[in-house]
N, C-alpha and C positions, 0 to 999 in steps of 0.2 A: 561736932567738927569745929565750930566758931572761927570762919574763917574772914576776915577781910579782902576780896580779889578785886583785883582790877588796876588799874595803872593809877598808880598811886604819886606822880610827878607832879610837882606844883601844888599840891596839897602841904599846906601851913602842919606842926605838930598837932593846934589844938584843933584846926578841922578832923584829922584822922582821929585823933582824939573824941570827938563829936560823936563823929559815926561808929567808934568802938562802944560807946555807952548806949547804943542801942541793942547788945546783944542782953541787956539788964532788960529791957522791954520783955513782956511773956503778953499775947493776947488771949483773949477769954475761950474756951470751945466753942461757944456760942455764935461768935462775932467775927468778921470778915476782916477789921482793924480798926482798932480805936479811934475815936477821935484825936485823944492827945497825941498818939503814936505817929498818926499821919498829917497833923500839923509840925510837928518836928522834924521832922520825912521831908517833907515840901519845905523848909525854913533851911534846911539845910541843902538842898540839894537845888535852890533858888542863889545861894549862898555858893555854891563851887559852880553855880550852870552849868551841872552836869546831870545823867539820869542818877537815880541812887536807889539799887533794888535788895528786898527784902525777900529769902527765901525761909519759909515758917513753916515749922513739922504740925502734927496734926495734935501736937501735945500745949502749943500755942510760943513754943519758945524759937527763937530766931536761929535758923545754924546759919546763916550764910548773909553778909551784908556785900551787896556788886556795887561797884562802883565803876560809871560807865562814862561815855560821852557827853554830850549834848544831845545826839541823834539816835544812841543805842545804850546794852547794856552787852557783855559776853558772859554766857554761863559756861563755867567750868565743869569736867569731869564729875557727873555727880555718883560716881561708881563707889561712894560711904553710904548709899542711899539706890542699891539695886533695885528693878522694877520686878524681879522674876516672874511668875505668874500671876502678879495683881494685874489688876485692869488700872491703875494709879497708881503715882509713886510714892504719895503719901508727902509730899512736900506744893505750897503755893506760893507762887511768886506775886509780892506787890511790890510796884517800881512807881516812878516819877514819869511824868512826861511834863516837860516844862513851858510848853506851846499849847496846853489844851486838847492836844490832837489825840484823834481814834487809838487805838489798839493796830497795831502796824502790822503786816504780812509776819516781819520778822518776829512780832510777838508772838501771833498764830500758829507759825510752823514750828516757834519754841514748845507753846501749847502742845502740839501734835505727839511732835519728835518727842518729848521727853517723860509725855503722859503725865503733868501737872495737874494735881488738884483741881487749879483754877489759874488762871492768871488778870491782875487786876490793875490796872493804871489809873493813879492819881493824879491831878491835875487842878489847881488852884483856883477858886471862884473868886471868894473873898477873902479877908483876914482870919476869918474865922470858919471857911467852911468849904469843903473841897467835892469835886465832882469825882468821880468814880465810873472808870470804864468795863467791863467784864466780861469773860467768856472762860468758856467752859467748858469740856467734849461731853459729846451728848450721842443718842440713837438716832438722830436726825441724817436725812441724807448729807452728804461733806464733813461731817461724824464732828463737828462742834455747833457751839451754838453761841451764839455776839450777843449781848444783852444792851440794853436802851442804856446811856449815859442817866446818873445818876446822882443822886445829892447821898454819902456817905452817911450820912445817919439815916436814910431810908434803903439800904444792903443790908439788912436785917437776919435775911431769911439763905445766909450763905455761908454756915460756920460745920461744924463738925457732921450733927445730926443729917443736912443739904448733901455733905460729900461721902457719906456712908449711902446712902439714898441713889445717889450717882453710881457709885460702885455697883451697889446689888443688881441697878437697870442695864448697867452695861457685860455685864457675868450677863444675865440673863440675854439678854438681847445676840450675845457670841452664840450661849448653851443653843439657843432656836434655833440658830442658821444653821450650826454646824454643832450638833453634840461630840464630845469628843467623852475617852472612857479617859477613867484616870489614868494622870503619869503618861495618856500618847501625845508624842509628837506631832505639832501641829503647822504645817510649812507652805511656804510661796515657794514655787519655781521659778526661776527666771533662765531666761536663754538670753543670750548676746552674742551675733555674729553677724562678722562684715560681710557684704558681696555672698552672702549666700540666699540660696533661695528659701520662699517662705512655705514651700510644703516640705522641704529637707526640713528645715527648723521646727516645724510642725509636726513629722513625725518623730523626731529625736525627742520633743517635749511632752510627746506621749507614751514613748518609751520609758523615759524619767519617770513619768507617772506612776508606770507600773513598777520599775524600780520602789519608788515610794511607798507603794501600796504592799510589796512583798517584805520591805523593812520595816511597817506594821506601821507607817506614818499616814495621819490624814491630810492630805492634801486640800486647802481652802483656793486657793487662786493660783494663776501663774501668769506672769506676763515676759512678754518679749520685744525683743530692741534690736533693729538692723539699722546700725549705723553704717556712713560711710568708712568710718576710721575709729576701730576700737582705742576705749580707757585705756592707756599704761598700766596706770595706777588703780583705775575700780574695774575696767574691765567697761560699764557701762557710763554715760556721763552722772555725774554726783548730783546733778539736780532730778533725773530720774531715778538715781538713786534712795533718794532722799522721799519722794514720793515712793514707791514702792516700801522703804522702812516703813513710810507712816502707814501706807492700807494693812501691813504684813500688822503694825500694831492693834489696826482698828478691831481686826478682824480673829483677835488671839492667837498670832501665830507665836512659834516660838523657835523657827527654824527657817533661815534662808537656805534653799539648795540648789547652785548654781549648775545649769550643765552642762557647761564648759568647763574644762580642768582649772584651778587658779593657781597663780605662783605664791609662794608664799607672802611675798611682799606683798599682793593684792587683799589676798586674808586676811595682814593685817589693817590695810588701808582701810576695808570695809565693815573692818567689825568695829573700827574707831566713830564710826557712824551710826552705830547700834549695840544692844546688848542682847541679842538674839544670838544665836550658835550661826558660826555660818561654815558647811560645806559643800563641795563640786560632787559631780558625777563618780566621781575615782573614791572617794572617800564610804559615798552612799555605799558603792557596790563594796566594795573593802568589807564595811560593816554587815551585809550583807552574806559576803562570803564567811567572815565571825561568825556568826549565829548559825550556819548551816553547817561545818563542816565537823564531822561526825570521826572518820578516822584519823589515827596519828599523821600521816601524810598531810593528809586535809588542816590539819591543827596546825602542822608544821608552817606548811607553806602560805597560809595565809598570815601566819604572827609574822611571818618573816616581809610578806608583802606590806603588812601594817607598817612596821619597823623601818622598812624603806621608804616608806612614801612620808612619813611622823620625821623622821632625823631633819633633812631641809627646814621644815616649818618649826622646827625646836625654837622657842623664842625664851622662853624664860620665865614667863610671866603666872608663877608659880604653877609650874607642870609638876607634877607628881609622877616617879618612875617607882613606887615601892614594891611594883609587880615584878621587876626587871631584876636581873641576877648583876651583881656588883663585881668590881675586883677589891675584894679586900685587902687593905694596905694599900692598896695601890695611888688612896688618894692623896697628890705632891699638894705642897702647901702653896693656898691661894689660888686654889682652885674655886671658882665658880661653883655655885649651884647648876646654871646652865653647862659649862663647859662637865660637869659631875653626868649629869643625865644626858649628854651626848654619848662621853665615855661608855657609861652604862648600857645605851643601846645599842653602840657597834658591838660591844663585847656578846652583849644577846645575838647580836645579827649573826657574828661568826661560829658562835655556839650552836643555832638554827643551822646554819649550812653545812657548819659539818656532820649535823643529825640527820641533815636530806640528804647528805652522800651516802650516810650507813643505809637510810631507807633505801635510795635508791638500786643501792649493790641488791639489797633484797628483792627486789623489785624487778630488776634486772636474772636474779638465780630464779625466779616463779615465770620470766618471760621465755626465759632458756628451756625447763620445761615443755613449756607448751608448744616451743617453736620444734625441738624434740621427739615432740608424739607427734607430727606432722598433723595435725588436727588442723582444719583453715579456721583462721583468725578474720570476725568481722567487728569491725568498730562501728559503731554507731555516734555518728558526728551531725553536729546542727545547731542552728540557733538555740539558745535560751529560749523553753517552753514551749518547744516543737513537739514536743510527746517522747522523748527517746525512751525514758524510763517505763512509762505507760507501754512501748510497744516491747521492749524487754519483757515483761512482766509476762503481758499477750504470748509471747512468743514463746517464755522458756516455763511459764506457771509459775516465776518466781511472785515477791511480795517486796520489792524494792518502794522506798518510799515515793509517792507521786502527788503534785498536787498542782492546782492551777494557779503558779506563780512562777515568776524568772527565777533562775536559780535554785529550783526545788532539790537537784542533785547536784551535789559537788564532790561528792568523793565515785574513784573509777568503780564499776560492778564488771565483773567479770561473771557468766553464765554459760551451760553446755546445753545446746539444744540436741534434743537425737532425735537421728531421723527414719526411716525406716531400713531395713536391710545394716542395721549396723551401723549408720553414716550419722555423721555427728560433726557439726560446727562449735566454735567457742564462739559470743557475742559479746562484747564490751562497751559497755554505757559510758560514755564520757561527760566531761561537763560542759553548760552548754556554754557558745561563743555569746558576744554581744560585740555593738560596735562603741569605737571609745573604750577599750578594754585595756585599765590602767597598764602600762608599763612594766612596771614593778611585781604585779599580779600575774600579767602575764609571762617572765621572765622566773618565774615563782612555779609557777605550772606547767612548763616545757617539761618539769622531771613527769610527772602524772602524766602528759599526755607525751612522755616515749612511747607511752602503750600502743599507739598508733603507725610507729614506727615497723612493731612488727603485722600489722594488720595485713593480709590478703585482700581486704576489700572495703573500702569506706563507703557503710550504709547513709547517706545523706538526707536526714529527714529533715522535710517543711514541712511547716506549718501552712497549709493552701487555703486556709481561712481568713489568715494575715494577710490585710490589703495593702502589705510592706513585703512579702514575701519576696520579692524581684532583687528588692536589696538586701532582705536576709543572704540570700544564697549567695549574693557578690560579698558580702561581709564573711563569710564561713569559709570559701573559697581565697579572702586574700588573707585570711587569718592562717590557714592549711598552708597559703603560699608560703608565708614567713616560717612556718614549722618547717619546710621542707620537703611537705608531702603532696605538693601539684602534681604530681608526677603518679601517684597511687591511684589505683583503680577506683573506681566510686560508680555509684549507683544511687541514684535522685529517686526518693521515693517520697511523694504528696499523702501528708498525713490531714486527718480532720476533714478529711472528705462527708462525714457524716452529719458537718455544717454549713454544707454548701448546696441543700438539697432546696432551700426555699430560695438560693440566690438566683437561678436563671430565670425565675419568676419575675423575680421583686431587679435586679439589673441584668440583665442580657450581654453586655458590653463585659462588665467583669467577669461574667461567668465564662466567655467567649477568651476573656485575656488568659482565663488562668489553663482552659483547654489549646489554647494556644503554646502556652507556658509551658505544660504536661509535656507537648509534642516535641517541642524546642530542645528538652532537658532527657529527653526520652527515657520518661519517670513513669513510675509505678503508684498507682491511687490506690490509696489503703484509709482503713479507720482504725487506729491502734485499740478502742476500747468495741471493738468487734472483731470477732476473733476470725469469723466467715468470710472477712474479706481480706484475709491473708492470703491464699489461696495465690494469689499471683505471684506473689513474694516470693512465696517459699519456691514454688514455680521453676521465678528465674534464679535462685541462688542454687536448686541442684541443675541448670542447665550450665552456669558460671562453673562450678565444682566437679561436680558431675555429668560431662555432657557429652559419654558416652553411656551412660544410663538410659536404659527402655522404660522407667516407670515413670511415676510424674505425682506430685503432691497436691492431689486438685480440691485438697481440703483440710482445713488444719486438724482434724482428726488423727490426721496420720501422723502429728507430733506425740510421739512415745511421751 
């Protein structure tokens, strides 16, 4: 790179001159810096009374000479010199300090931020011989380590072989805490919100959790910040920012995942601060819903939610659209790269929507149908990971996929239960709600969940093992509201009952809230992965249906 930075005003030709002929300097693998190297260092940089820093790769040649104040030095973009997955960047910085003085905070947190090799201040004794400051990140609690001032010919022991040695302890020291497999994602959480309370934010950041953990990411820490008056700009203040970059670095992460939604502008503020990936809540699930969604519907509608929430945050900074279907010719002269790949994705976007209108007529000829055979139509509606699929399954002997993760099903199932005497429901798996459910997504999914529109009776299952469950049901309920179907019949029925058998033991008080709850909601307790305790369900769905009928289904036997 051989760069000269720094405010270069008042500097003579042959001063800059000076300092350019030290990119001819190369120091040894071995050695921390020469003697002659850092006598000419100090001569000249006594010489402008300024600092004068050297940045030296691990090959011992100089890329980067700073040229700083009196008081500091500024390091620039070191983005020719990515960190990716190392634990170091593979660059040290040795500067001046013209006062003799320590290794400064502002050195330190340079140290931290930018995962330096080392960083070393020189400082003048005599004519011939200079004292040497050092530090260095290390496995030690406060994840660096300050070393004893120094006489430069006794720093011996601090050249190549020293920061390979560094590396290996700090790889190792990540692997023990937190093994991660190869290639996973490994992330901090952060939450930021004003005037909210802190068991809201509490469960929202363990909701994220599990988000995380269904997105196959390891989660090492997460912290949280209730200001009185959120960042514009980062969302959180940038000195706590700045601290959370640095643990996220100690600690191998490689993913911030904020969850609160960010504006674009924010994203960028905050990644100018790190080289870590950084996404919101909206993005997680987004990606999320990618990887799960199994039919053309499903495919459809989340590319299109992708493509909605990506257009905004388009910046330019070499995005790559070679996925995206183009308009050929159509590109006018002097056109942008960015303004190219904007085009590009509306032209997708409107492509997508008008393939959801053809699904949806289809969708709509399979609902006509059913509404047709007069057959009653139940949907099965609820949070994310309430068991809806698992109780399908129960219910109809299907083999729908199920597993214990948010978002296990995203595409609708539609199933015939029959029941005795001829009598037969259709039941329909939807996907589940969650709260904070991106915009774009959800506006993306109103076609999938018309299904609901024709339903005769929204099955409402909870999760009664969630000791969130009170806001589950307000979250699915005002989600229902904005579809337009508050107004639809429903039926609360308490699922995971078959987790709650050691709680009235071990808390009384909960167990007493959620019998309370049961009453309130006048819900039906079931265990979707026992099929003996359907028996009530089915119960009341032929007394709702059928309720001039004399028989009665007092055992799921009698599902043909």
């Amino acid at each position: 790179m051989h760069e000269l930075h720094g405010n270069l005003a008042g500097l003579k030709q042959s001063q800059i001159q000076a300092a350019e002929r030290l990119y001819r300097r190369r120091i040894p693998a071995d050695e921390l810096c020469s003697a002659e190297l850092a006598g000419r260092l100090l001569e000249l940089s006594l010489e402008l009374r300024r600092q004068i820093g050297l940045l030296v790769n691990r090959q011992g040649a100089i890329e980067l000479i700073l040229i700083g104040t009196e008081k500091g030095l500024l390091i620039p973009d070191l983005k020719e010199y990515p960190l990716g997955r190392k634990r170091l960047r593979g660059l040290r910085l040795i500067h001046t300090h013209l006062k003799s003085e320590p290794l400064t905070e502002d050195d330190l947190t340079d140290l931290k931020l930018l995962r330096l090799d080392l960083i070393a201040a020189l400082c003048p004794l005599d004519g011939r011989r200079s004292i040497v400051h050092l530090a260095h990140l290390s496995t030690e609690p406060g994840g660096i380590s300050v070393l004893p001032p120094q006489l430069l010919e006794k720093a011996v022991d601090y050249g190549n072989d020293f920061i390979s040695t560094l590396e290996r302890s700090l790889d190792r020291a990540i692997q023990t805490e937190a093994p991660a497999q190869d290639g996973q994602e490994r992330a901090i959480l952060i939450s930021v919100r004003a005037g909210g309370e802190r068991r809201e934010v509490d469960d929202s950041l363990a909701e994220l959790q599990e988000l995380a953990r269904t997105a196959g990411v390891q989660v090492l820490d997460s912290f949280i910040q209730l200001p009185r008056k959120l960042n514009p700009r980062t969302l959180m203040g940038e000195g706590k920012l700045q601290e959370v970059v640095i643990r996220a670095l100690q600690r191998g992460a490689t993913l911030l995942i904020f969850d609160q939604e960010l504006t674009p502008a924010q994203v960028r503020a905050i990644s100018t601060m790190t080289e870590l990936k950084v996404i919101d809540r909206s993005q997680l699930i987004l990606d999320i819903f990618a990887g799960r969604a199994k039919s053309r519907d499903g495919k459809v509608q989340v590319e299109l939610a992708q493509l909605k929430y990506l257009l905004p945050r388009l910046t330019g900074r070499g995005v790559q659209m070679s996925r995206l279907m183009g308009g050929i010719g159509g590109r006018g002269p002097g056109e942008t790269k960015l303004e190219i790949d904007r085009r590009r994705i509306r032209d997708r976007i409107t492509a997508l929507e008008r393939e959801l209108q053809e699904l949806s007529r289809d969708r709509e000829q399979r609902r006509s149908r059913r509404v047709r055979s007069g057959v009653p139509i139940i949907s099965i509606v609820g949070y994310t990971n309430a068991g809806k699929s698992t109780l399908l399954n129960a219910l109809t002997q299907s083999e729908i996929f199920t597993e214990n993760l948010l978002f296990a099903t995203l595409d609708t199932s539609s199933r015939r239960l029959r029941l005795p005497r001829e009598r037969e429901v259709i039941i329909t798996d939807t996907v589940g709600f969650i709260r904070s459910l991106p915009a774009s997504l959800m506006g993306a999914f109103k076609a999938t969940l018309e299904e609901l529109q024709d339903a005769d009776l929204l099955l409402h299952l909870v999760d009664a093992s969630n000791p969130r469950f009170e806001a589950q049901i307000a979250q699915v309920r005002t989600i229902l509201a904005e579809l337009g179907l508050a107004e639809k019949p429903e039926l609360v029925v308490f699922n995971k009952t078959d987790q709650l058998e050691g709680l009235k033991r071990k808390d009384t008080i909960a167990f007493l809230r959620i019998a309370q709850a049961k009453r309130r909601h006048n819900a039906i307790s079931i265990s979707a992965v026992d099929r003996k305790s359907l028996a009530p369900l089915l119960d009341e769905l032929k007394r709702r249906f059928w309720p001039d009928a004399d028989d009665s289904f007092q055992t799921p036997t009698d599902i043909l």
